[in-house]
Steps between C-alpha positions, in 0.01 A plus 500: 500500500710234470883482404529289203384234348685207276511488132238230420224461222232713606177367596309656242819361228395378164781262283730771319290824749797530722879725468719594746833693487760373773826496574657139479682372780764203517418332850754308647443081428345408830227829534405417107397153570312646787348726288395225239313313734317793695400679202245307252576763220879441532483183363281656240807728382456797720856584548662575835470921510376835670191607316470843328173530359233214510199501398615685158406554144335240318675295303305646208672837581847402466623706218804678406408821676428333807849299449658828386386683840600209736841493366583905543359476825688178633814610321460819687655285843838395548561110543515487938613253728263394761501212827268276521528586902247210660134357558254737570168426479137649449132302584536243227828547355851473583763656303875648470552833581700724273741767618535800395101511373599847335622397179153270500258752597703770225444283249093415615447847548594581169325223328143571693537888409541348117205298536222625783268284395642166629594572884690203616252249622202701369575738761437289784835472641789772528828401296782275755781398297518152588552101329219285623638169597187305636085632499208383662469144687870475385610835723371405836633126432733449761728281299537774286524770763784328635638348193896510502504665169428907641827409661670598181382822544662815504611451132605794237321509174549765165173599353598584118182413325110522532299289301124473419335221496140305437285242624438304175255163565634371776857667548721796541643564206819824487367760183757748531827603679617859603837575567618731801678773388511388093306794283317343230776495221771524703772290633 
């Protein structure tokens, strides 16, 4: 089995088929211009993050119970800092590494015991907290490979939010937004 695999529309992905829950990420300048031109969904509004859950629901299933459950379960986890520590790579994608992966993987595992039926990646990959900065032809590119802008890396980042979002026609659109450690009503 492999790793991982990058958040991109599915194969299979009808116009408005596609969610995904991830956590946003703020890449520095350099690594998010990378990022836009070795990514064709990038420039289609997929944000800069580490995915969650993707494939998920259906659009047509985003309700206020499913909102209601996302929201108790994100605000379950503390806000955490993390490092975006370097380049690492897998066959087809190269990425930045997040350390510590245990807030990451608390918050996954959490999420796919909520919702069994959608295994990250349909189950083909295990979960590797990670930000995707370049995929296919892109990854084994050597000008991006050896592009100055990994040498920004190690960089420290706060994940506070998750956020849901949808491929509508032709873009990524952001649905809804979780807050770390908020419980719904609260402060």
């Amino acid at each position: 089995m492999s790793t991982t695999a990058p958040l991109g529309r599915s194969e299979t992905a009808e116009p408005g088929k596609d969610t995904a829950l991830i956590v946003p990420v703020r890449l520095p300048a350099p690594l998010e211009i990378l990022r836009r031109r070795s990514i064709p969904d990038a420039r289609r509004g997929l944000p800069a993050h580490a995915t969650l859950l993707y494939p998920f629901v259906a659009p047509a299933a985003l309700d206020d119970d499913l909102r209601s459950r996302l929201a108790e379960i994100v605000a379950g986890h503390a806000p955490f800092a993390f490092r975006l520590a370097g380049r690492a790579e897998w066959p087809a994608t190269l990425f930045a590494s997040v350390v510590p992966e245990h807030p990451f993987r608390s918050l996954y595992e959490d999420l796919a015991a909520a919702f069994p039926d959608f295994p990250i990646y349909r189950g083909a990959y295990r979960f590797v907290p990670h930000v995707t900065v370049a995929e296919g032809p892109a990854a084994v590119d050597p000008a991006v490979v050896d592009d100055p802008a990994w040498g920004v890396l190690p960089v420290t980042r706060l994940a506070s939010v998750t956020e849901l979002i949808v491929w509508e026609a032709d873009a990524w659109r952001p649905w809804w937004r979780f807050d770390l450690g908020i419980p719904r009503g609260g402060a």
